[in-house]
N, C-alpha and C positions, 0 to 999 in steps of 0.2 A: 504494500500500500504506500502511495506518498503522501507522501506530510507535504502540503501548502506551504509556499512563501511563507506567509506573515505568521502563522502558527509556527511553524519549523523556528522563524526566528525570536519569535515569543518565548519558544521552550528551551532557545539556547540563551536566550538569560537568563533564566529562571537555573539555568547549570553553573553554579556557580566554578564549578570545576573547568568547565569548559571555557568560560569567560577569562579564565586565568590564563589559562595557554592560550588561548585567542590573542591577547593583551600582551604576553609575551612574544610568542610568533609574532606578533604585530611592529616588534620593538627592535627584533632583532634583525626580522628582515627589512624595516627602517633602516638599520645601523650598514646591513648588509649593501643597501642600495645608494643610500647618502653616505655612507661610511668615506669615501676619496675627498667627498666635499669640504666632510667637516675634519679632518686629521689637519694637525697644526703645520705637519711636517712631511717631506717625502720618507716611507716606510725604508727607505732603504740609506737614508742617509746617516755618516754615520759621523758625531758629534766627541771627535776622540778626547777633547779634555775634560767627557762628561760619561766616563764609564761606570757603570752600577749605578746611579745617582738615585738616590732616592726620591720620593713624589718633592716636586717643589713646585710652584709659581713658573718657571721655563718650563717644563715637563709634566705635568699636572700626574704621570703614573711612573715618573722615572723613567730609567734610561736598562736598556741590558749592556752583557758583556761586548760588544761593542762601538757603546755608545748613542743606538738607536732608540725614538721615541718609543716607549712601549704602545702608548695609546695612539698613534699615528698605526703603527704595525695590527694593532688588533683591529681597528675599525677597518682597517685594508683586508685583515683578514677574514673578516667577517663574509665579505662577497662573493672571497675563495670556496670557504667553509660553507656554507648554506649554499650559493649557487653550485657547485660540485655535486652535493646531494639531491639536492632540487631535480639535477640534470638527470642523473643514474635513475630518478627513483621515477622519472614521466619513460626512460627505453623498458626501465624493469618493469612498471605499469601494464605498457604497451604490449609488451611481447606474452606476457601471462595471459589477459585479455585475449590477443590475437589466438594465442595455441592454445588455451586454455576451452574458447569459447567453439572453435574448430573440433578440437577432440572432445569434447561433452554432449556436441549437436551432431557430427557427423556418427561417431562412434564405430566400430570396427577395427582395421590395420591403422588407421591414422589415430585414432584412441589408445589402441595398445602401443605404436610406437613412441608417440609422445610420453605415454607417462610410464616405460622403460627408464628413456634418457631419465627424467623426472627422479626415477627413483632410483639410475645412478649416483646422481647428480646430490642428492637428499644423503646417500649413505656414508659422504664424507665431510668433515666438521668444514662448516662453509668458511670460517676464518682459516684454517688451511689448505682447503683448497684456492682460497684467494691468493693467499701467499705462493700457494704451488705458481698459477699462471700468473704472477709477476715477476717470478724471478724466471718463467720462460721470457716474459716480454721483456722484461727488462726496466727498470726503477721508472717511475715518471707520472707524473697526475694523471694523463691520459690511460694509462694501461693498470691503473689502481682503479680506475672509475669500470674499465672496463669488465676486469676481473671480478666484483661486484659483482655489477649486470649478469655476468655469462652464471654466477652462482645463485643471485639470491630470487631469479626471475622462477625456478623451479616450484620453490613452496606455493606461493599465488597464482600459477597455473594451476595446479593441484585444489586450489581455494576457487578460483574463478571457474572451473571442469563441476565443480562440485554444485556450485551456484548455475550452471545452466543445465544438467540432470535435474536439478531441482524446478527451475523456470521450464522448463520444454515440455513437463507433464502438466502446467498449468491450462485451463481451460480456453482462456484465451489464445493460447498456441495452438492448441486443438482446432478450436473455431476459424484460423487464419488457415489453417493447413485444410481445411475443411470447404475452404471457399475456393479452394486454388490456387495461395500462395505462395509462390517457390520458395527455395530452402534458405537462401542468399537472402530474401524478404524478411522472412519469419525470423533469420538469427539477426540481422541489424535491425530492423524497425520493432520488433516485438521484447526479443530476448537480452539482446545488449543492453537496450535502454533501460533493465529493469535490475540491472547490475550497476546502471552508476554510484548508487549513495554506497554501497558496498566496495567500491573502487576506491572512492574520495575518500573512506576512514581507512581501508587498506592503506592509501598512499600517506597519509598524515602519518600514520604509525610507521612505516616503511622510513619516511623522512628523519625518526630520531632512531632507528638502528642505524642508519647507513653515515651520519655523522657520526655517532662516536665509530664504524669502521674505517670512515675515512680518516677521522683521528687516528684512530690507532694505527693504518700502514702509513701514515705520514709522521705519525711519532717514531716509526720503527727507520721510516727516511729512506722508504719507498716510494712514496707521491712526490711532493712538491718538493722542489732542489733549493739550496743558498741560492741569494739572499730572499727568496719569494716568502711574503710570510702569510703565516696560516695556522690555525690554531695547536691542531697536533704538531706539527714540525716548532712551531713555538714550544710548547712542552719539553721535545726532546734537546733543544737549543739552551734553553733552563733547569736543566735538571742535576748538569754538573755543577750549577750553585744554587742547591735549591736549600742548605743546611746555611749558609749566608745570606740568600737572597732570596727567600721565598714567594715573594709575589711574581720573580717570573716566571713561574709556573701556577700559581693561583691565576693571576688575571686570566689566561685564556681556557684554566681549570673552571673555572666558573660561568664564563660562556657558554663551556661546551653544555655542562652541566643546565643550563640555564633552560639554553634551547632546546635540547633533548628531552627535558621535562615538559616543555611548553609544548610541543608535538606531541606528545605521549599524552598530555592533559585535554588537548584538542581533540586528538583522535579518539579517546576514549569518551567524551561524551558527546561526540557526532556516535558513535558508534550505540552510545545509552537511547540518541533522537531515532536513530532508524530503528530501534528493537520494536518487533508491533504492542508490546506492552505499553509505547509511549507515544502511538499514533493511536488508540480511540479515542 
């Protein structure tokens, strides 16, 4: 069933849980998009008689071990970080949808062969398998984004297969098929559109794994190379003074933290609006 416009956004005030990540999400992909505007400083400049400095009046968050603004680098990074994931997470969208909704409506060889791979792909710990195809590709943001994709596009197939077995025995499908609809008809105009709201919290949720895994192979300094900065690869840049200098590794610890909660808070009560308990 859908939930209406104005109701839908009635009940997402009334979430208070939701509103928070909304308000977050909201902040961060602000920081993300004005982030170059508002940095004091270029990220990559480095201020040598101002190394470790702590917060002042020039620097409002200090300086790291090479003399670079912190808060110039983290707002720069911000665009990295959330646009990176943003990006992986509309191909991993896409391709689970596409295969997902093919093998669930066609069914037969094209059903069993899809959710084979599926269930290769599923019986290895998906952080090392990411790791495997990067160190064939070879270190670099691009082939870390990709690696991702080629792993984590499996489970949501397997979600979005499950979701058109369920949709294709509804009556409505029947009725279209009933009238003469071809197949190509009934899966995009009937069955697809009735998997969006189930996409849209899929992908909210999707968005706070896929940043903290883009952190993590960019803390491991796989992704993004010196001097590009970004939130993971800040972490691991600050960690050999983080018993001296602790904030350069909180600030962009807290980021991550920040936004990965506020997606998670987001997707979870999109996910409370579409339950049919909270559509009578």
């Amino acid at each position: 069933m859908k939930v209406p416009d104005m109701r839908f956004l009635r009940l997402l005030r009334r979430n208070r849980a939701a509103m928070i990540g909304l308000l977050i999400v909201a902040v961060m992909v602000s920081i993300g998009v004005l982030g170059p505007l508002l940095a004091p400083y270029d990220p990559d400049t480095q201020f040598r008689g101002s190394r470790l400095e702590s917060p002042n009046q020039e620097f409002l968050l200090g300086t790291d071990n090479l003399g670079r603004d912190l808060l110039s680098r983290l707002l720069h990074g911000a665009r990295l970080s959330i646009g990176m994931a943003a990006l992986a997470t509309v191909f991993i969208v896409a391709i689970a949808v596409v295969i997902g909704a093919v093998a669930g409506y066609v069914g037969g060889l094209p059903d069993d062969l899809a959710m084979r791979v599926v269930d290769v792909i599923l019986a290895f710990p998906g952080i090392i398998l990411a790791l495997a195809i990067v160190g064939v590709l070879g270190p670099g943001l691009g082939n870390v984004m990709m690696s991702l994709v080629l792993v984590a596009w499996a489970g949501y197939a397997r979600l979005v297969r499950g979701l058109v077995l369920e949709t294709r025995e509804r009556p409505f499908v029947e009725a279209a098929a009933a009238i003469g609809c071809s197949q190509t008809r009934i899966l995009l105009r009937h069955i697809v559109p009735n998997m969006i709201s189930p996409v849209i919290v899929l992908g909210s949720l999707e968005m706070g794994t896929l940043i903290l895994a883009l952190a993590g192979l960019n803390f491991l300094g796989l992704g993004v190379q010196p001097p590009t900065s970004e939130w993971g690869s800040m972490l691991n840049q600050g960690r050999l003074f983080f018993q001296s200098e602790p904030q350069l590794m909180i600030y962009p610890g807290v980021l991550i933290s920040l936004t990965v909660l506020g997606f998670n808070l987001l997707g979870d009560g999109l996910r409370d609006l579409i339950d049919p308990r909270y559509s009578n």
